[in-house]
N, C-alpha and C positions, 0 to 999 in steps of 0.2 A: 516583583512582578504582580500584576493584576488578577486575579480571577474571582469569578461570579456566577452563580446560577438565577437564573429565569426562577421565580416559584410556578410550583405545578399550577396555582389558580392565577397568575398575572393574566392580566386582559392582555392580548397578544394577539393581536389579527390577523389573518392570514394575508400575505401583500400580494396584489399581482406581479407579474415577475415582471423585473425590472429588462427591459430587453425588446426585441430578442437578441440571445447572446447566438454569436455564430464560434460553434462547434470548430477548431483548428486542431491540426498539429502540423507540424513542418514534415515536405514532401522529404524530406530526407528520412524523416522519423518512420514515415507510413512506408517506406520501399525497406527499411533495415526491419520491421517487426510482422509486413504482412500485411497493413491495416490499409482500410477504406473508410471513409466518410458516407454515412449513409445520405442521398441528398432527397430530403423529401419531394421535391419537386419532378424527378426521374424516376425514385423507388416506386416498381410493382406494388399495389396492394388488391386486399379482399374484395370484393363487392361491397357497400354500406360502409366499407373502416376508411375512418379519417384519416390523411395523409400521415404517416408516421413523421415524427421529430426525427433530429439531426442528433446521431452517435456518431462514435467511432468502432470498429470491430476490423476484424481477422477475417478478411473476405473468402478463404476454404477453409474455415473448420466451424461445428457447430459444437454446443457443449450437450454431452446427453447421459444421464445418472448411471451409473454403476450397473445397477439393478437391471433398467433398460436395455443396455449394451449385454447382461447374459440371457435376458429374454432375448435376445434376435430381432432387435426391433431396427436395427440396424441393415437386415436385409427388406424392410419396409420403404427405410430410408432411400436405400439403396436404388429401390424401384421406381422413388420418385426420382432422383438424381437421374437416372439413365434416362427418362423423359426429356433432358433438355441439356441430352449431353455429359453428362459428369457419372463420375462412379465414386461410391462412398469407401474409403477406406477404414475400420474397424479398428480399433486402437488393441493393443494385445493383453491377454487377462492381466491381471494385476499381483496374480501368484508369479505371475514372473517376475518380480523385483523383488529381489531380498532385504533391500528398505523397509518392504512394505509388509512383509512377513508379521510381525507382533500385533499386527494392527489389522489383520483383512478381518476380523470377523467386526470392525467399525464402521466400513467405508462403501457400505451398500449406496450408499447415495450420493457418493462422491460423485461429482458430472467429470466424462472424458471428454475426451476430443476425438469425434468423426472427421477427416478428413476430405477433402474433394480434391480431384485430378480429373483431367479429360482424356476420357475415354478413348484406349487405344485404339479403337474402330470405329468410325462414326464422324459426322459432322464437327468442326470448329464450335467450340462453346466458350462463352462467357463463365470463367469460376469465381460465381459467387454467392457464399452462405445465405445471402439475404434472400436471393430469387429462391434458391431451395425450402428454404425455412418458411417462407410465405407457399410454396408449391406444397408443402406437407400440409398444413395449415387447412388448405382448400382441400385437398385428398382427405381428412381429418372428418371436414363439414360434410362430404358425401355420405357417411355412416360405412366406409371400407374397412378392412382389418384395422386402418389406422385407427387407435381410438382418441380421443380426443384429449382426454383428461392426461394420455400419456405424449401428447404432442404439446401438450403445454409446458413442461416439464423439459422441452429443450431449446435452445437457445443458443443465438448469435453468442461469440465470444468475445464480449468489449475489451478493449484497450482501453485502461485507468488510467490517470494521470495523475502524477503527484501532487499536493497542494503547498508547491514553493514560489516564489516568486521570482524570476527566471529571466536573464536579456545576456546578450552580449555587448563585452565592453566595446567601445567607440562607435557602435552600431542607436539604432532609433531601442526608446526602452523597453519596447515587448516585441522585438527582432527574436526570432527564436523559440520564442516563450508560447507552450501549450497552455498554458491558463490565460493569454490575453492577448497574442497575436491575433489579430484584422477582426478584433472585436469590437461589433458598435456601441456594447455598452460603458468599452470601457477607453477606447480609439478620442484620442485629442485632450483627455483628460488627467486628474491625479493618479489615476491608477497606474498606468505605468510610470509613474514617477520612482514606484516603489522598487524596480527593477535596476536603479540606478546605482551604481557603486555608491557610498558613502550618503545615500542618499535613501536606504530601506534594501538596496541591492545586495547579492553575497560580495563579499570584502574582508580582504585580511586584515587584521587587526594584531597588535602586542599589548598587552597589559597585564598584570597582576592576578592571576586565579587565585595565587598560594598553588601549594603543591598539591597533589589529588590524595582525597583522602583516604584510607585504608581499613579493613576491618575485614580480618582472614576470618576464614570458618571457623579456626579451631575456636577464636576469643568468639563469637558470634553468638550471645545469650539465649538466643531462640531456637530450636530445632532446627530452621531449615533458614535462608533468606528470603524476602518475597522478590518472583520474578516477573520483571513485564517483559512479554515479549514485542519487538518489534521489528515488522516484517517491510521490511525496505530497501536498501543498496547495499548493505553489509558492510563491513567494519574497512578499517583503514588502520597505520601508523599514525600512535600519539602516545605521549607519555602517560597521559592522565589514566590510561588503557594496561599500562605497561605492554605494548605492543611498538617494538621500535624501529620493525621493520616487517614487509611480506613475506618473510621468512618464516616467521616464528610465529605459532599460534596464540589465542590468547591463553594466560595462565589458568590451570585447572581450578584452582580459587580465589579466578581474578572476579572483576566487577562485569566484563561482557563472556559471555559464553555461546559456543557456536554448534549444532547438531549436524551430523555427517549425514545421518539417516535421512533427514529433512532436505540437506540440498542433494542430497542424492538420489532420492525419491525425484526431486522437482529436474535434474540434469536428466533420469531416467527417460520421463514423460516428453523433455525437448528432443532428445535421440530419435526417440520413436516418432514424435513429429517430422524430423528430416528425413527419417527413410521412409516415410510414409508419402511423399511427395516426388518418391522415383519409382512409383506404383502407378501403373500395369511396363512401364517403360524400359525402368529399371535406368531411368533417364530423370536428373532432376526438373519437374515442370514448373520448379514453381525459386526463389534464390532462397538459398539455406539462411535458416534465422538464426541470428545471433544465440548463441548459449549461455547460460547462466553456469559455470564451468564449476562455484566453489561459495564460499561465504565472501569472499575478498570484494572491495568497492573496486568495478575495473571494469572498461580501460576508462582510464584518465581521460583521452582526446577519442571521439571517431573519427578522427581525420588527423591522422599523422606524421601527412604532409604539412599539412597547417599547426597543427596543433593548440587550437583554440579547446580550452574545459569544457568536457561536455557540460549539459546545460543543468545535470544534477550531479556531480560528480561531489562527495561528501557529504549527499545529505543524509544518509544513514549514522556516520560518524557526527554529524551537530546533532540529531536527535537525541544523539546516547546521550552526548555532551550533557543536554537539558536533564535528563535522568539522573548523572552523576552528580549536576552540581544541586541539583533538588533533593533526593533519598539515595545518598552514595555506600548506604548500607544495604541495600538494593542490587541484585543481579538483573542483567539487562540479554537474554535470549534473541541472537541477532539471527534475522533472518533473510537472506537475499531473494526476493521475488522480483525488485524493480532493477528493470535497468540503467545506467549511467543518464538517459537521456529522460528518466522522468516516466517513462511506460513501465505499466505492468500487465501482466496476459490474466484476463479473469479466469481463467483453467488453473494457473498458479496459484492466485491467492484462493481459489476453491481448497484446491489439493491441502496447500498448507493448512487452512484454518480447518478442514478434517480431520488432517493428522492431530492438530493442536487439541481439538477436543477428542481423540482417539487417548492422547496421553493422559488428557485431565481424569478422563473415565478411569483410565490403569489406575492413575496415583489414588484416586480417593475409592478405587473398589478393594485397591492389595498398596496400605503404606505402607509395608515395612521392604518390597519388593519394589516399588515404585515411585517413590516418594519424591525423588529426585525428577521425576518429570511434570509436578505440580507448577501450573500456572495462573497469577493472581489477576494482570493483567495484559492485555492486549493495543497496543497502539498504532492504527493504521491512518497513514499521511496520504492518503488517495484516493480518487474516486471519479465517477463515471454518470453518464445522462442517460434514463432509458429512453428509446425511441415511439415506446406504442401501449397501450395500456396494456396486451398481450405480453408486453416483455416487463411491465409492474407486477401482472400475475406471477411469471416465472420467476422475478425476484424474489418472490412471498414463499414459493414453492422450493427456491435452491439457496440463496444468498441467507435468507430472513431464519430457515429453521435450524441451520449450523450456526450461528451465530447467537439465536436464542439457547440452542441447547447448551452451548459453553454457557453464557449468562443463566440458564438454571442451575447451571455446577458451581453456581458463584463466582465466574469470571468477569473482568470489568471489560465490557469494550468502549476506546475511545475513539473515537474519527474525525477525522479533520472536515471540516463544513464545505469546504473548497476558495478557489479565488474568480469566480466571474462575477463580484459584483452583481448578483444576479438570486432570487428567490425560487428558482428552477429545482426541483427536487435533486442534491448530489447523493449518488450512493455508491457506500452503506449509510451516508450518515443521515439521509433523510427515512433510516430504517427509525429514527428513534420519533417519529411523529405517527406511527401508526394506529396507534388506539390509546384507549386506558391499560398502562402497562406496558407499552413499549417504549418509555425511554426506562424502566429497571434494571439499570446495571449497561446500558446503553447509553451515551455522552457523546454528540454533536457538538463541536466546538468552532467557536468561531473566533478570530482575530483582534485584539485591540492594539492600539498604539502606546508606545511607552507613557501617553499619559491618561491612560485611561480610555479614552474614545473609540470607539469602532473603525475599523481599520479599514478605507475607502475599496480596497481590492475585496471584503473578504464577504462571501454570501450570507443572505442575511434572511430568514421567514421564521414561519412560527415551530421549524423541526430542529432549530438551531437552539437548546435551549442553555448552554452553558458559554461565556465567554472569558478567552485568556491572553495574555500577551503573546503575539507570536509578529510583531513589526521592530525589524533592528533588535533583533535577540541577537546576544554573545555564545559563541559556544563554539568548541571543540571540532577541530578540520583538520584532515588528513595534513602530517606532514610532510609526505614525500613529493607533493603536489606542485607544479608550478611551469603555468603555460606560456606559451609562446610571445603575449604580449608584453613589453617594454615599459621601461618608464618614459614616459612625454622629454624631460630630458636627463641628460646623465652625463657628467665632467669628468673626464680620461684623470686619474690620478697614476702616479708612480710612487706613491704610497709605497712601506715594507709591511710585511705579517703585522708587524706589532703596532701601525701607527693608523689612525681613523681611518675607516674604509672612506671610498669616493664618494662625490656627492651627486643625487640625481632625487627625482618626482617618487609620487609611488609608484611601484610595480603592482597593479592591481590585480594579479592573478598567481602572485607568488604567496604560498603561502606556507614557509618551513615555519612560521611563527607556531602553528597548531591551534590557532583560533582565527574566529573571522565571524561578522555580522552577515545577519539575512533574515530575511522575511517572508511570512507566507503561516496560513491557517495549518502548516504543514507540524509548525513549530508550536503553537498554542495547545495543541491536540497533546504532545508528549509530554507539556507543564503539568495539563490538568492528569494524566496516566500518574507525573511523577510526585503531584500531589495526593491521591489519593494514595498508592503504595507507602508515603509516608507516615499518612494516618494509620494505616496500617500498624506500624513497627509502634508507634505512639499506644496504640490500642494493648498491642502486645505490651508494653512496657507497663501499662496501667496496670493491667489481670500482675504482672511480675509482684509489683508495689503492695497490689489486694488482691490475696486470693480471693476476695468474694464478687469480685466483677465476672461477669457473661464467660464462662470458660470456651464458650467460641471466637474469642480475643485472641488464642495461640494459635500462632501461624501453626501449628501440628497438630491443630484439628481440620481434618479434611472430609470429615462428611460433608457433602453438599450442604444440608441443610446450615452445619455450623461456617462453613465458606458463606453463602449467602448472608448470614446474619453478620459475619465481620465485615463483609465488604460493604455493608449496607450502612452500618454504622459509620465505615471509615468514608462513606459520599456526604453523609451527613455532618458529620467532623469539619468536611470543607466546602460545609453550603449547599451540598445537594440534596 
């Protein structure tokens, strides 16, 4: 497989954006998560502010830090909300979840979710975050209790979107698909070519891995394994997994590993969202969202009548795939924030990557107590368009400093570039163009085709600085998996057990084989993770060889300072 970094001084200009790309998800997707499309064209704004850009977001909740939510800033909120109808519901402290217990004194700044419901007395209102969020805004500019600098600080709550390449079989090629349905940039073109079964599309495949390779702790030369985590669909049945069915978890010293605290923290915070929406009524106003119930990739179909694959169903499980068959000495911390259909709630992956550098803090303040929840890297396949340069600040202010903070512990973050064809800043990954020093341990990665070339779906400017194969990647797919559609034809045998099965096309959506092709910057992003954790283990084995190499080379040095100098070395190892 390919991979390359941009050098820091390449003449690299910045393009204008290729577009514009028009913002989608399917109306099924935005009624099952909550979400709206902001249309600039309709959206309220400021006096002087330019029409906001086109997101996606969670039209009754807003995100607002930790901290805010105990100052009471939230009955500020509240007073603008009643202005035009709505009441704000307050998210409950955070000492009530015993998830959360080992960790409160990290999570000052973790953003919650305020809610909105209409008010039990009063006029018919419109519920939605954006009119609110703009109405603080303007209460903000008056010079009122609201202060300004604390109203920047909150925020619409996007709906991400994976960066896979996405269609339904017998249907048009970006049928379905949130990265390129009734896209002008990418509508009549190659781009959705890539959506096409056998053709760049996901697709079952059989062939040859070998058997998956092994390496217990006890034989495991180094103190610890290094772990990437990655926060996506969560794991499935496969062998290469030793996980042979939803029954049984993964093995305590297998290659994927799953934290109870983490999705139970994240189950906690959806609860509280449902019954937060049968507030003042006691009546639900708003349809209950689906929940993230466990680690498991599920369900298979949303429509189980039909039973067509959801539209990302396994892509957590092909991501490890890439991991394993890259540094299979390597543990892989799965994390479920995204759902089957490719959405993730930015209040999730907030919470999570909190917690995440909540752990890194434990492990390298107390290793002999914490050791175990040391993390090397981080691999996120998703990402989001902000709407208004107001919502660039609060990136800077909520997204930009948990993300560096892990990166000064010496964490790697990787991110997927996205797939709109398009130079439109995607984040987090256009976090790594911010200055001198912000791609440090922060990697934008972009998509090539198996021979090299740049991958026609996959975004492309000057914050994209590293590129990897991620078109018609091979890799590891739920076994137990396999939809509704048919083979094109199939010939009735009366065949016994023992004699050839019958003959028919492919079934393109069966996939007990446990592997299967697909594409998307989704997959590029977890080569280059599975690249660098390599060099890693390499680094470690060199200090083994000579004692007189960088003793910050043993994964079991976990000072930050000595984390940042191994991981720095191990980017450079492979060209960064």
């Amino acid at each position: 497989m390919h991979l390359y970094f941009l050098p820091a001084d390449a003449a690299h200009q910045e393009q204008a954006e290729v577009g514009p790309i028009r913002i989608h998800l399917p109306a099924v997707s935005l009624e099952r998560h909550g979400g709206r499309i902001l249309d600039p064209a309709q959206a309220i704004r400021l006096p002087r502010d330019p029409p906001p850009r086109a997101t996606i977001y969670r039209y009754d909740t807003l995100l607002v830090p930790n901290e805010l939510v105990d100052e009471g800033i939230v009955t500020a909120i509240d007073a603008v909300a009643r202005g035009i109808g709505l009441q704000a519901v307050p998210p409950p402290p955070l000492a009530g979840e015993p998830w959360l217990e080992p960790y409160l004194g990290y999570l000052g700044a973790m953003p919650r979710r305020v809610r909105f419901v209409v008010r039990h007395r009063g006029r018919p209102a419109p519920v939605d975050a954006w009119t609110v969020l703009q109405s603080l805004r303007a209460r903000a500019l008056e010079q009122t209790a609201l202060a300004p600098d604390a109203v920047k600080r909150i925020s619409l709550e996007h709906l991400l979107v994976a960066s896979a390449v996405v269609g339904i079989f017998g249907g048009p090629a970006t049928e379905g698909n949130p990265a390129t349905e009734g896209n002008p940039a990418t509508e009549g073109n190659g781009v959705g070519s890539y959506a096409i079964p056998g053709r760049g599309g996901r697709t079952p495949v059989d062939m040859p891995l070998g058997p998956p390779p092994r390496c217990e702790d006890g034989q495991f030369p180094e103190p610890r394994r290094p772990v990437v985590a990655v926060l996506d669909t969560g794991i499935a049945p496969n062998p290469w997994f030793d996980i042979p069915d939803r029954a049984t978890p993964p093995p305590a010293d297998g290659f994927l590993a799953v934290e109870d605290d983490i999705q139970g923290s994240i189950l906690a915070g959806q609860l509280w969202d449902r019954a937060a929406a049968a507030v003042p009524t006691g009546r639900h106003q708003a349809a209950p969202l689906e929940l993230i119930q466990d680690y498991w990739d599920a369900p298979t179909t949303a429509a189980p009548l039909v039973g067509e694959l959801d539209s990302h169903t396994g892509h957590g499980t092909f991501i490890a795939g890439i991991v394993r068959q890259t540094v299979p000495d390597a543990r892989v911390l799965a994390v479920r924030i995204m759902h089957s259909d490719g959405v993730v709630y930015e209040g999730d992956l907030l919470r999570v990557l909190h917690l995440l550098d909540a752990r890194v803090e434990r492990a390298q303040h107390d290793q002999t107590a914490h050791r175990h929840e040391m993390i090397d890297v981080i691999s996120l396949s998703l990402g989001y368009y902000h709407e208004s340069p107001s919502d660039e600040e609060y990136t800077e202010k909520s997204l930009a400093p948990v993300l560096d903070s892990l990166r000064r512990k010496g964490v790697l973050i990787v991110v997927a570039a996205g797939n709109h064809a398009t130079s439109r800043q995607s984040y987090p990954a256009a976090l790594a163009d911010r200055g001198p020093g912000a791609g440090i341990r922060l990697v934008s990665v972009g998509a090539l085709n198996p021979n090299g070339s740049k991958a026609l779906f996959s975004n492309d400017a000057s914050w994209v600085r590293c590129w990897a194969t991620g078109a018609n990647v091979v890799s590891t797919f739920p076994t137990d998996v396999q939809g509704s559609r048919e083979p094109i034809n199939a010939l009735a045998a009366d065949n016994g057990p023992d004699l050839p099965p019958r003959r028919e096309s492919l079934d393109a959506d069966d996939y007990h084989a446990g592997l299967a092709t697909w594409s998307g910057s989704s997959f590029a992003a977890p080569y280059v993770a599975a690249r660098a954790t390599a060099a890693l283990l390499d680094g470690a084995a060199k200090l083994r060889a000579d004692p007189n190499q960088d003793p910050a080379l043993s994964l079991g040095a976990l000072d930050p300072r000595d984390c940042c100098a191994r991981m720095d070395s191990a980017l450079r190892t492979i060209g960064g």
